[in-house]
ROSE-4610 file (N, C-alpha, C; in Angstrom, 1 decimal, always signed):
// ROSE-4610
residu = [X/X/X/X/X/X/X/X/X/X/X/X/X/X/X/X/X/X/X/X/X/X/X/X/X/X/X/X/X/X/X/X/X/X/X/X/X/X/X/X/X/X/X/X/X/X/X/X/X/X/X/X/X/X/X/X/X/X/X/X/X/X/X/X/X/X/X/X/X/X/X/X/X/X/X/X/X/X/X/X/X/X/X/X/X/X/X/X/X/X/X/X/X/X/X/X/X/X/X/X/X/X/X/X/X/X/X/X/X/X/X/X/X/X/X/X/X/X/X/X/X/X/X/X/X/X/X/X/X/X/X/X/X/X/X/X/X/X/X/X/X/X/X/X/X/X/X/X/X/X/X/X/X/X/X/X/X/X/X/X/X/X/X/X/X/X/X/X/X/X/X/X/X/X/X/X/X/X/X/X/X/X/X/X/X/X/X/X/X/X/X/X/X/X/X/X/X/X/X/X/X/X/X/X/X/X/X/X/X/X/X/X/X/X/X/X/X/X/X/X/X/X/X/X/X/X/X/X/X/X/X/X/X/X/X/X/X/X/X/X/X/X/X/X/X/X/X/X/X/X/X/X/X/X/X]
num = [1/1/1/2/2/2/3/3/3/4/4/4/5/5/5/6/6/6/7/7/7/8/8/8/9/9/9/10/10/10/11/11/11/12/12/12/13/13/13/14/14/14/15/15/15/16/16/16/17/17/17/18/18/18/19/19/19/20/20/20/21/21/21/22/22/22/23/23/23/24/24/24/25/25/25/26/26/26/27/27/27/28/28/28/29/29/29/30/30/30/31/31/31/32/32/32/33/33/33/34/34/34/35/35/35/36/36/36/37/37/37/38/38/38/39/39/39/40/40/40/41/41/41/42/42/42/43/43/43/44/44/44/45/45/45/46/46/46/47/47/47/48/48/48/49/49/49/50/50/50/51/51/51/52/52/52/53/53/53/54/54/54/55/55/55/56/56/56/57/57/57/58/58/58/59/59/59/60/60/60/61/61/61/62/62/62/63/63/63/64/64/64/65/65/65/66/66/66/67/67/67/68/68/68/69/69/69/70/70/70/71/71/71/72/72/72/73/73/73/74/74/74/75/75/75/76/76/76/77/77/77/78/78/78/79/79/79/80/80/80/81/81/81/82/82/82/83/83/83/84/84/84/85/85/85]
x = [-22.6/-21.7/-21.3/-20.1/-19.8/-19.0/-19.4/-19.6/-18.1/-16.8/-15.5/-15.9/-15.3/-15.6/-14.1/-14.1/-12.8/-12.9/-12.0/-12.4/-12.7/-13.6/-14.1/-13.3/-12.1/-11.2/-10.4/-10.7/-9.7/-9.1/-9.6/-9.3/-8.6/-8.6/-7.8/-6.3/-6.6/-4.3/-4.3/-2.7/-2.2/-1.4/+0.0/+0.7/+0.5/+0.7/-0.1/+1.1/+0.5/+1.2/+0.5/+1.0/+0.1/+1.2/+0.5/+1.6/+0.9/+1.7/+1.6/+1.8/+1.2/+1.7/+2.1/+3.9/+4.3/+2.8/+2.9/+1.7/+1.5/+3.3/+3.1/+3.6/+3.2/+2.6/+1.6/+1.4/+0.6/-0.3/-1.8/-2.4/-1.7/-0.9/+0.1/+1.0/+1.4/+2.5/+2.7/+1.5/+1.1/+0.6/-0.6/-0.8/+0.5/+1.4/+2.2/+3.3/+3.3/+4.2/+3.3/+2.1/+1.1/+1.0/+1.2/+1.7/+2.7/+3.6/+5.4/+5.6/+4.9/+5.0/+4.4/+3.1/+2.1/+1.3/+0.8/+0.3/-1.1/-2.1/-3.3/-3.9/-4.6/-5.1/-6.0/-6.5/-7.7/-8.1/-7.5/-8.7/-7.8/-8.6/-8.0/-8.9/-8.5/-7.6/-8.3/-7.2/-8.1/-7.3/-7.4/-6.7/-5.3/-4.7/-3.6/-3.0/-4.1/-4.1/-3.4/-3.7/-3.3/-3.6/-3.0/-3.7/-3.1/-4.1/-3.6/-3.6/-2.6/-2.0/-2.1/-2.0/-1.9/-0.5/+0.4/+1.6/+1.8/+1.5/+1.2/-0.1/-0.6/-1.7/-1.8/-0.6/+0.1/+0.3/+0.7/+1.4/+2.8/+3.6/+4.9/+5.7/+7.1/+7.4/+8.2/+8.3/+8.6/+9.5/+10.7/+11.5/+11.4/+11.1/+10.7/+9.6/+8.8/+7.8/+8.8/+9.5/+10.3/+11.2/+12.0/+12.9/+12.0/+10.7/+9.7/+9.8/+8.8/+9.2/+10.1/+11.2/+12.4/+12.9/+12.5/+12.8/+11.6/+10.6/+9.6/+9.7/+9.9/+10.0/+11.3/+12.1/+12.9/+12.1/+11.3/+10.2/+9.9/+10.4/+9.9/+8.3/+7.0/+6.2/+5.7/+6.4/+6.3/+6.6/+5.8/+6.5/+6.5/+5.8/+5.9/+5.1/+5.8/+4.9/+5.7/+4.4/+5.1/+4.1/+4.6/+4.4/+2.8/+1.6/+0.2/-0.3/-1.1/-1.7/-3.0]
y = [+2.3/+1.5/+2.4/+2.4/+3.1/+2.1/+2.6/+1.8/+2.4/+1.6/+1.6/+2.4/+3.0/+3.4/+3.9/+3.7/+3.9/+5.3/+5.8/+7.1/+6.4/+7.7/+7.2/+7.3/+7.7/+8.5/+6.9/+5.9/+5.2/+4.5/+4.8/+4.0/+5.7/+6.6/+7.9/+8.0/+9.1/+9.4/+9.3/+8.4/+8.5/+7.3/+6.5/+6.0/+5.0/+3.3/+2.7/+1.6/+0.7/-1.0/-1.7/-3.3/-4.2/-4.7/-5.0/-5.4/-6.2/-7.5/-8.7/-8.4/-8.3/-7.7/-9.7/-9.1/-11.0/-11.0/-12.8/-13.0/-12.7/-12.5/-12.1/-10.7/-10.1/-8.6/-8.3/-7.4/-7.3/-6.0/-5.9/-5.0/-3.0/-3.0/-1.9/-1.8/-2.5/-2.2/-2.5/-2.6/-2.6/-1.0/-0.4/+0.6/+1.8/+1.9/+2.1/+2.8/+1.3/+1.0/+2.3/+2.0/+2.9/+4.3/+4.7/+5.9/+6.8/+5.8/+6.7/+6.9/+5.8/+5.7/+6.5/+7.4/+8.3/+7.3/+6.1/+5.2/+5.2/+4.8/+4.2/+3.3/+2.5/+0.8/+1.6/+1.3/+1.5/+0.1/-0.5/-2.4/-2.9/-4.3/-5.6/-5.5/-6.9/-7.8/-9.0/-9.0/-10.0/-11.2/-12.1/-13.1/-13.1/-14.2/-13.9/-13.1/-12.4/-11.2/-10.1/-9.6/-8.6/-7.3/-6.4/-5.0/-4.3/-3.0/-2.4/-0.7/-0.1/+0.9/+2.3/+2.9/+4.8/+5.1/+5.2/+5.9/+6.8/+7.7/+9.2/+9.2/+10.5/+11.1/+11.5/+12.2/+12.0/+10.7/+11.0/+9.5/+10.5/+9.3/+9.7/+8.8/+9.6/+8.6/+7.7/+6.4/+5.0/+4.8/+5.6/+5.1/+5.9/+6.9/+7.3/+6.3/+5.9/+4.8/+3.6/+3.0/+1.6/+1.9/+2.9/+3.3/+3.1/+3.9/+4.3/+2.9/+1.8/+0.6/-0.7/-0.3/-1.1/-0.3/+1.0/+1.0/+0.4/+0.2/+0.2/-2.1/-2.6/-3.6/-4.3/-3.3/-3.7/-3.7/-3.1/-3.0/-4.8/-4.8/-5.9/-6.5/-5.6/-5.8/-7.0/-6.0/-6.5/-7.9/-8.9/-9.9/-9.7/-8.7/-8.7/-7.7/-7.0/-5.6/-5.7/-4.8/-4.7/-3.6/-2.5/-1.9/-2.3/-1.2/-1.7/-0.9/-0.4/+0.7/+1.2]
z = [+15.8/+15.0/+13.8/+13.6/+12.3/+11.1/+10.2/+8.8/+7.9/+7.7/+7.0/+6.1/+5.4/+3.5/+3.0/+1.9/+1.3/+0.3/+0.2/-0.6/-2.1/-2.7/-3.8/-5.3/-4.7/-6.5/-6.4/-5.8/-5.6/-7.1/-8.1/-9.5/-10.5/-9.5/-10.3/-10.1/-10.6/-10.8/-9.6/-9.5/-8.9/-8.8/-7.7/-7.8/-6.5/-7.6/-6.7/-6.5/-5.3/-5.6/-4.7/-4.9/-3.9/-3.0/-2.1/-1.1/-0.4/+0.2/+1.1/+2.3/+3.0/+4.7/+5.7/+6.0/+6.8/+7.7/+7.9/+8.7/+10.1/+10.2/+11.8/+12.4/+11.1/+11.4/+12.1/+13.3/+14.2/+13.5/+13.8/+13.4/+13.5/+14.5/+14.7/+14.2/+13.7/+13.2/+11.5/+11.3/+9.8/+9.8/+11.0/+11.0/+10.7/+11.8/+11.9/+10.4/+9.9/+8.5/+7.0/+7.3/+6.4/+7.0/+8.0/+8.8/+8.6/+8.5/+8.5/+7.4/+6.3/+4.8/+3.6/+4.9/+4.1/+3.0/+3.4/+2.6/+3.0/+2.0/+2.4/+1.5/+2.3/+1.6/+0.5/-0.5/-1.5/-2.0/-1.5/-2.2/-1.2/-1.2/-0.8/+1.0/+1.4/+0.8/-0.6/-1.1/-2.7/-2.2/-3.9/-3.8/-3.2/-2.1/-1.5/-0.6/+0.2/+0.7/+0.7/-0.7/-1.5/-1.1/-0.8/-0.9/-1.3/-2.0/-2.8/-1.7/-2.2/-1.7/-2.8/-2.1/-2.9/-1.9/-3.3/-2.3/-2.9/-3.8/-4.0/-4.4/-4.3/-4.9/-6.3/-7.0/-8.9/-8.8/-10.3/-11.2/-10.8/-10.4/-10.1/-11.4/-11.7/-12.9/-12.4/-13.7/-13.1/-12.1/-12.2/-11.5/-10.3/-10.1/-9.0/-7.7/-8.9/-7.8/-8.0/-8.6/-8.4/-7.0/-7.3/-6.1/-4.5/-4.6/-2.6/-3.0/-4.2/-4.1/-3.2/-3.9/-3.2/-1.8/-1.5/+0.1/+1.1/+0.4/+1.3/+1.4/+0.1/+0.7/+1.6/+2.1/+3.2/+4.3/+4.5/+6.2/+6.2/+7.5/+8.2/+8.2/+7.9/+8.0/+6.9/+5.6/+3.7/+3.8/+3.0/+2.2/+1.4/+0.6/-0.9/-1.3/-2.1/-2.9/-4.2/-5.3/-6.5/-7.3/-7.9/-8.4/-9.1/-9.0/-9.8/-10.3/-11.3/-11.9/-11.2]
């Protein structure tokens, strides 16, 4: 049996958000969504089934990360993301 682990810089630079995955997102195609997106989970799920994401490795500047922001919550998978530190 092998044991999950999350990388350990997960609270360092870089550019973050939380996001709501719909409920009737299938485990694939959430994969998928974090795949094509170059994304990876670093927390969650929390209250509300929150998870928190690394969508760059820098701090990207604001509007740079508001813009991947608003393309990324058009995916079908999203119910809801929003920029996080």
């Amino acid at each position: 049996m092998k044991t999950a682990t999350v990388p350990g810089d997960v609270s360092g630079a870089g550019s973050y958000a939380l996001v709501r995955f719909q409920p009737q997102a299938t485990a694939t195609e959430i994969a998928n969504f974090l795949e094509t997106n170059k994304l990876s989970i670093v927390g969650g799920p929390s209250a509300g089934t929150l998870y928190r994401v690394r969508i760059a490795s820098t701090k990207l500047p604001k509007a740079d990360l508001t813009g991947i922001v608003k393309t990324l919550q058009g995916d079908k998978v999203v119910g809801f993301i929003a920029v996080t530190e």
